[in-house]
MARROTOR-23077 format. One record per residue (C-alpha): x, y, z; chain; residue number from 1. Coordinates in steps of 0.001 Angstrom, whole numbers. Layout:
<pts>
u=X v=Y w=Z c=A k=NUM
...
</pts>
This chain:
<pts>
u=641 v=77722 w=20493 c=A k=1
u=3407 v=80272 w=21815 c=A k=2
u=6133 v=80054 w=19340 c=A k=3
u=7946 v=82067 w=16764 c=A k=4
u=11282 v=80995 w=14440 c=A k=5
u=12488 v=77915 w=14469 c=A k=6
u=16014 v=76597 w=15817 c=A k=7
u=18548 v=73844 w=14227 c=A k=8
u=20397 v=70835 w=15849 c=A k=9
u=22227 v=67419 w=15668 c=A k=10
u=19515 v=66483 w=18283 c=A k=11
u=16648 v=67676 w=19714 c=A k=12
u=15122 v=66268 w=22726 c=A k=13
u=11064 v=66348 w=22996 c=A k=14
u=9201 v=66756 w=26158 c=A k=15
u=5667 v=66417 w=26736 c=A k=16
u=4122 v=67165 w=29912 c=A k=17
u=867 v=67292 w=31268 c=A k=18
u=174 v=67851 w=35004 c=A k=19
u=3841 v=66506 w=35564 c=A k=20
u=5045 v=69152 w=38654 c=A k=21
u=5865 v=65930 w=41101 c=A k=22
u=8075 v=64896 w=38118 c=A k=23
u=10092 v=67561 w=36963 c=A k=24
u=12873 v=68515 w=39744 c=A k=25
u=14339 v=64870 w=39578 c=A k=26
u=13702 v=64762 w=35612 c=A k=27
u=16065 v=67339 w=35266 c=A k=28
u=18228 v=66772 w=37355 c=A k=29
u=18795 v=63603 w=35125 c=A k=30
u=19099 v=65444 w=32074 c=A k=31
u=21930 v=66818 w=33089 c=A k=32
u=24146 v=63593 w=32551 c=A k=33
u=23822 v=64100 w=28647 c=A k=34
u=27478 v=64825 w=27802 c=A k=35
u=26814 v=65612 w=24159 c=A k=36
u=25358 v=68650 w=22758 c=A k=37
u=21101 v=68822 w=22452 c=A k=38
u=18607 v=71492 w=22335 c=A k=39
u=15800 v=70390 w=24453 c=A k=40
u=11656 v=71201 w=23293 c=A k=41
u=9428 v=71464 w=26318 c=A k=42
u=5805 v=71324 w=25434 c=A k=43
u=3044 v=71526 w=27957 c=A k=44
u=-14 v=70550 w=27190 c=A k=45
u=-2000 v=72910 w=29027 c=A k=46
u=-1412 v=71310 w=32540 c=A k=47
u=-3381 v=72705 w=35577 c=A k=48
u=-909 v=71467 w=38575 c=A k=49
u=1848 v=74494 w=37951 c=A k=50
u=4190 v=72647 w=35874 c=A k=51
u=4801 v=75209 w=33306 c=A k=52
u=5332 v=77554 w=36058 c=A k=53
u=7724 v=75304 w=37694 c=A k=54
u=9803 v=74450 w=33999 c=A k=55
u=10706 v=78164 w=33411 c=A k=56
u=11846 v=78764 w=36930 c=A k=57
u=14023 v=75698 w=37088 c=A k=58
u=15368 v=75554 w=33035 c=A k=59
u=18365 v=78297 w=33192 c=A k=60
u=19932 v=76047 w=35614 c=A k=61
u=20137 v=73481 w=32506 c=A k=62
u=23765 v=73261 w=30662 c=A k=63
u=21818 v=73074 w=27420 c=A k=64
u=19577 v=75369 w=24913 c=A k=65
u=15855 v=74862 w=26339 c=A k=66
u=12808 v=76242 w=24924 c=A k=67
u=9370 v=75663 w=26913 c=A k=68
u=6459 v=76274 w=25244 c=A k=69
u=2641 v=76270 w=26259 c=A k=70
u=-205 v=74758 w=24284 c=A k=71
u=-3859 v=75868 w=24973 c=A k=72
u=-5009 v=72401 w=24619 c=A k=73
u=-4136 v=68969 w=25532 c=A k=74
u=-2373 v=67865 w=21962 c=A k=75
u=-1960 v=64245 w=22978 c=A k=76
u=1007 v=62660 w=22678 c=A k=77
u=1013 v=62106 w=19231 c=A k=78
u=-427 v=65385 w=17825 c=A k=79
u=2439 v=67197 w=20606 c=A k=80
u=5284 v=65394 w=19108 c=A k=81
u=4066 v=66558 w=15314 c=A k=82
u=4016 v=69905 w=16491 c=A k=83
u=7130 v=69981 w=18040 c=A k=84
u=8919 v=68043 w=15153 c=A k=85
u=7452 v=71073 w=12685 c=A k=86
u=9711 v=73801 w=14768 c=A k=87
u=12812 v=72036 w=14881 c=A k=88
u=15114 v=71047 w=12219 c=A k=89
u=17570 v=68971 w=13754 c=A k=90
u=18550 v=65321 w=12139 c=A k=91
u=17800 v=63503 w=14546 c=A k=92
u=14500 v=63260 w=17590 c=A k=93
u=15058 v=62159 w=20926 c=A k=94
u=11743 v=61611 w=22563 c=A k=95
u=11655 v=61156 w=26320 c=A k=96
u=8730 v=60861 w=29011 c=A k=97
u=9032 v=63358 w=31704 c=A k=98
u=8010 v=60601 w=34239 c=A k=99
u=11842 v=58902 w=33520 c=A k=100
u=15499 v=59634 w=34492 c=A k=101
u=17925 v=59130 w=31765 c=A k=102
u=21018 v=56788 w=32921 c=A k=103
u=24152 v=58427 w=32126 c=A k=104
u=25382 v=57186 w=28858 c=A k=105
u=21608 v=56154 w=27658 c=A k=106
u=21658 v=58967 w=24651 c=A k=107
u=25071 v=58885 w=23482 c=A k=108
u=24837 v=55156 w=23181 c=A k=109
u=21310 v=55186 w=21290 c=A k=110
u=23292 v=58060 w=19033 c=A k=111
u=25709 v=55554 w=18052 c=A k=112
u=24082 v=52688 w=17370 c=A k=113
u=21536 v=54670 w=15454 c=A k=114
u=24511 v=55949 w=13368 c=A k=115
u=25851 v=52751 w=12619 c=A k=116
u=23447 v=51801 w=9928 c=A k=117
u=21598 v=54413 w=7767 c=A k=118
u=18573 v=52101 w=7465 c=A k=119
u=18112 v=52782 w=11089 c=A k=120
u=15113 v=54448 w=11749 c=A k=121
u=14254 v=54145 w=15723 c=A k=122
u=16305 v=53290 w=18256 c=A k=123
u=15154 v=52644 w=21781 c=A k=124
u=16427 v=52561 w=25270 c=A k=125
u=15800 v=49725 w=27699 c=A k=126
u=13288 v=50824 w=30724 c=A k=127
u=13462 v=49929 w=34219 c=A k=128
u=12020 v=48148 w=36856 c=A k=129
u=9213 v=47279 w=34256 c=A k=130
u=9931 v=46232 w=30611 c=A k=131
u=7293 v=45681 w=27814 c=A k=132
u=7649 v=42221 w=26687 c=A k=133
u=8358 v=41985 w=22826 c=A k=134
u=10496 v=39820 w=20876 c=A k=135
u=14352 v=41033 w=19867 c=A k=136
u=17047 v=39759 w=17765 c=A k=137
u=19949 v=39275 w=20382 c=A k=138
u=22483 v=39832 w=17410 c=A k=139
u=20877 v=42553 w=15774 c=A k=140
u=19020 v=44774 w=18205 c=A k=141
u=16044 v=44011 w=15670 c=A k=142
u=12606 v=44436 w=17468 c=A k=143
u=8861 v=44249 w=16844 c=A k=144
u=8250 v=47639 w=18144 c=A k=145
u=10465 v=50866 w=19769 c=A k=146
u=7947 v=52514 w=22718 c=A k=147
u=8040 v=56198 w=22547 c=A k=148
u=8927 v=56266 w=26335 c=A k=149
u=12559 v=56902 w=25453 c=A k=150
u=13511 v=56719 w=21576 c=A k=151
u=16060 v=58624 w=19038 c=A k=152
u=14475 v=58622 w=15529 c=A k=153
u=15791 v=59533 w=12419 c=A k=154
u=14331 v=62619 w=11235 c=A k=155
u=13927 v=61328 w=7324 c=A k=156
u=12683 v=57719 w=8234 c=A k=157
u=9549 v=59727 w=10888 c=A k=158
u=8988 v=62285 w=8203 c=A k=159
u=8945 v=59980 w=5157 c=A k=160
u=5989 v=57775 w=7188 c=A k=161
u=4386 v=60676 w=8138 c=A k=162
u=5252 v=61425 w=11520 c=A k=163
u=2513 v=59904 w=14285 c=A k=164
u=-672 v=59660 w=13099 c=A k=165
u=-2137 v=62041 w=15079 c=A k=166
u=-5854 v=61503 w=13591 c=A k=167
u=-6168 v=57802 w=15291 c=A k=168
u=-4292 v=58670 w=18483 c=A k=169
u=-4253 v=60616 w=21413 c=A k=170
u=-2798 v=58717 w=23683 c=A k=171
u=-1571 v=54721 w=23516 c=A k=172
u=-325 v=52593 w=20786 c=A k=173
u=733 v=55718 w=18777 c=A k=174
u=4918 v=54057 w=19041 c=A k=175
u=3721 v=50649 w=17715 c=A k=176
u=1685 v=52151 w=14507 c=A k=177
u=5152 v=54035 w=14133 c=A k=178
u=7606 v=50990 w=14153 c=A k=179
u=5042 v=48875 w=11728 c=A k=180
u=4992 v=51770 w=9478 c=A k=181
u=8611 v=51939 w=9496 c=A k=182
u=9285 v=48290 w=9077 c=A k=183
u=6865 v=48351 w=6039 c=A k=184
u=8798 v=51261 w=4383 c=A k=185
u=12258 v=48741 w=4722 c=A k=186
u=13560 v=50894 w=8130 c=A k=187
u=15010 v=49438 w=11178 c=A k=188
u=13563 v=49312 w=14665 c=A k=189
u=16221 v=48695 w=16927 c=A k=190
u=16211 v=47740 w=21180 c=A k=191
u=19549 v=49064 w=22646 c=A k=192
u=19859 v=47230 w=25865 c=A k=193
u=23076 v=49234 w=26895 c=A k=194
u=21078 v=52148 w=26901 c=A k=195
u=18506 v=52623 w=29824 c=A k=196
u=16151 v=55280 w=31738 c=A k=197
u=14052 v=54498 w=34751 c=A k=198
u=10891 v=54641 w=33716 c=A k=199
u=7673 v=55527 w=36826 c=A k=200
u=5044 v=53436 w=34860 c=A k=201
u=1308 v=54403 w=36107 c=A k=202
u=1526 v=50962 w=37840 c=A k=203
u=4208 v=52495 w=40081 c=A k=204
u=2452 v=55854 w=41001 c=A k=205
u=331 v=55762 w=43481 c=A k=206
u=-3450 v=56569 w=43447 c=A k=207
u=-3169 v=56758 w=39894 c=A k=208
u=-6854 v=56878 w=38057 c=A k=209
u=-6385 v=54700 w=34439 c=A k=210
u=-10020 v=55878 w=32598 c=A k=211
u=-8255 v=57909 w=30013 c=A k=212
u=-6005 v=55084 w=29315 c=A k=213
u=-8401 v=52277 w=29512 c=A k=214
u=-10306 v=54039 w=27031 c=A k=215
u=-7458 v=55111 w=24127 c=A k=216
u=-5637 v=51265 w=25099 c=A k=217
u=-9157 v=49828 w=23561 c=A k=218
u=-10232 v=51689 w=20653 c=A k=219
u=-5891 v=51702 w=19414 c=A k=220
u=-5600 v=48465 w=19850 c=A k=221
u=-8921 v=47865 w=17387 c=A k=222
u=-6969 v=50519 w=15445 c=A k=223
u=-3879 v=48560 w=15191 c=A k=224
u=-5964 v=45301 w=13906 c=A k=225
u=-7650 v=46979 w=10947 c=A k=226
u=-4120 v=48777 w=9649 c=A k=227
u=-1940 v=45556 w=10414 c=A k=228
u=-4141 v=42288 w=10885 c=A k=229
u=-4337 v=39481 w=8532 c=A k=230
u=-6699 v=36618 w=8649 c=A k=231
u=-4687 v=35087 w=11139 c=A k=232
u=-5113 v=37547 w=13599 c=A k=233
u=-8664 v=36847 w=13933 c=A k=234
u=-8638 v=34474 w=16891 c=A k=235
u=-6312 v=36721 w=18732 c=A k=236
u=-8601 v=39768 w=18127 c=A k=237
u=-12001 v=37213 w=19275 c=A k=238
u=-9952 v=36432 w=22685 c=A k=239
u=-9213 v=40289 w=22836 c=A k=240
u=-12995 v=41215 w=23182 c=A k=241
u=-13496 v=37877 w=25748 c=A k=242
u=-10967 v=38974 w=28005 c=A k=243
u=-12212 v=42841 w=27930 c=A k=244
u=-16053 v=41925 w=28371 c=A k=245
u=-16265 v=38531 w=29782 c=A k=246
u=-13431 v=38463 w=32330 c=A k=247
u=-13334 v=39303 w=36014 c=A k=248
u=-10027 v=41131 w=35546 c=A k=249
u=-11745 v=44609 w=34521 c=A k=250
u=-14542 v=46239 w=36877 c=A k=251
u=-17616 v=46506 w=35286 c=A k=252
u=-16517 v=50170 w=34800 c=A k=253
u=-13880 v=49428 w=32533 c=A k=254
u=-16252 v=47028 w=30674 c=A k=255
u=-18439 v=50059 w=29911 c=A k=256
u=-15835 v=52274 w=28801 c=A k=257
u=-14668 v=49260 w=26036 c=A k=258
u=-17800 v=49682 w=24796 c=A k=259
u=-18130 v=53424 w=24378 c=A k=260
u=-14612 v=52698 w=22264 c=A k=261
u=-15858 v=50012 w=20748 c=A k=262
u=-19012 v=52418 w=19384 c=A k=263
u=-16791 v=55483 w=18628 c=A k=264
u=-13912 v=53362 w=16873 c=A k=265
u=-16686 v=53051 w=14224 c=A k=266
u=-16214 v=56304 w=12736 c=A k=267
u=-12502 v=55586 w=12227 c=A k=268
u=-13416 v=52884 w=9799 c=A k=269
u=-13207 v=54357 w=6546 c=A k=270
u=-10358 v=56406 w=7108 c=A k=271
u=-8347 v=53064 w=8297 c=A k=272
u=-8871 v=51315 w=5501 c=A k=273
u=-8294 v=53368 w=2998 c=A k=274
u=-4604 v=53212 w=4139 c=A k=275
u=-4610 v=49599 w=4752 c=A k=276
u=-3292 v=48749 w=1422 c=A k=277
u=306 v=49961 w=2222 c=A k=278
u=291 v=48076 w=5704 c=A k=279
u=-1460 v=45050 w=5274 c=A k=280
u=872 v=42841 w=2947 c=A k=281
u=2452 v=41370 w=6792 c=A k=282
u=6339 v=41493 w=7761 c=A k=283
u=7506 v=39512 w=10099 c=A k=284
u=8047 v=42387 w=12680 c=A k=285
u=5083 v=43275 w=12489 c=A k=286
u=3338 v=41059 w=15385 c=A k=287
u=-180 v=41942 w=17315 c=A k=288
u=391 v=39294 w=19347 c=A k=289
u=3101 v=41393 w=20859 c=A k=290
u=981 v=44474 w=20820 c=A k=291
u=-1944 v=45571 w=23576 c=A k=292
u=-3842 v=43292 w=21900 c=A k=293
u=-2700 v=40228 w=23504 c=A k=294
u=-3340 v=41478 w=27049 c=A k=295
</pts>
């Protein structure tokens, strides 16, 4: 990692890309309708496509403090996000996918709704064309789970859990084990409709390869089962392996990578369960049907 000192801020926004070039001129171009003061973390996860190359020619144009920096490995998302958290000091963490554009408004709204209540700990923005479907309180805000698409955390509430756990995940379901955590430890995870990016979803890219993401979306989801299940999460976790294995929705490509992560989630095992204790008690936010698990 390419980094010395470390720099303070109400707010510091967290970039992660990785072979994101196509991306970035219309990215930030939309970061430029943040009206309030940030400091923005670029991380690049050792991309191949020029995109590092492209983020320090394009950044002075920003109106904002930027600092790119290059990792000689791919961190993940969850390990990059750790990293970045350890050089900043700011209170709170705005975390935002470089394939988005931020709405005008979307960050200064999630600021004050996450500073209305100190038991706040995640607030997230509403994405667009495609939503993930999940339960919220229409009164409240109050939701099962915040994706880390577009979030502002609370620095305390992310350090106090532990930040991502960047031993389970690489990529996928990372956001979810956050929330749960979070909920367990008497935070808030709140949905802040008001507030909204457009979000390019791998379902809207074209010719875009999912092998990676079949892969991590299996073995996390397992993941999420043995922190957060109870015993009645068993039949949802049976019709989990029918539809991976037995249905004609996945190519019998995809079948064979679920079963490579089905072998390697083994090793995980003992390391998930000796955590369980803090997790597994249930709270009613805490919902796998409304997880990967269910699809």
């Amino acid at each position: 990692m390419l980094w010395k000192g470390t720099v303070t801020s109400d707010i510091d926004v967290f970039v992660l890309l990785y072979n994101n070039r196509s991306l970035i001129p219309a990215f930030l171009k939309s970061l430029c309708r943040i009206a309030i003061p940030v400091t923005v973390f670029f991380l690049d996860n050792n991309s191949s496509d020029g995109s590092p190359e492209l983020l320090a020619e394009l950044l002075p144009s920003l109106p904002f403090k930027t600092h790119l920096l290059r990792s000689r490995r791919n961190n993940g998302f969850a390990g990059g996000i750790n990293r970045l958290t350890r050089l900043s000091q700011s209170e709170f963490i705005f975390l935002l996918n470089p394939d988005t554009e931020i709405d005008e408004g979307c960050l200064e709204k999630l600021l004050n709704r996450i500073q209305s209540d100190r038991r706040i700990a995640i607030c997230e923005a509403r994405q667009y064309p495609r939503e993930h479907p999940k339960a919220v309180e229409p009164e409240t805000g109050e939701t099962t789970w915040c994706s880390g698409a577009a979030a502002l955390i609370r620095r305390r509430a992310f350090d106090e859990v532990g930040q991502f756990d960047e031993r389970l995940y690489f990529m996928y379901c990372e956001d979810i084990d956050l929330s749960w955590k979070l909920w367990m430890r008497g935070w808030k995870c709140i949905y802040v409709p008001d507030a909204a990016i457009r979000h390019f979803t791998q379902d809207l890219l074209p010719g875009k390869v999912r092998t990676r993401e079949n892969y991590f979306s299996f073995r996390n989801s397992l993941f999420l089962y043995y922190r957060f299940g109870t015993k009645k999460d068993r039949p949802l976790m049976w019709r989990f392996f029918v539809r991976r294995f037995l249905s004609r929705s996945y190519s019998l490509r995809s079948k064979f990578l679920f079963a490579i992560a089905l072998v390697d989630h083994i090793r995980y095992i003992p390391y998930l369960y000796s955590r369980r204790n803090a997790y597994a008690q249930g709270h009613r936010w805490v919902r796998l049907s409304e997880s990967s698990l269910s699809q």
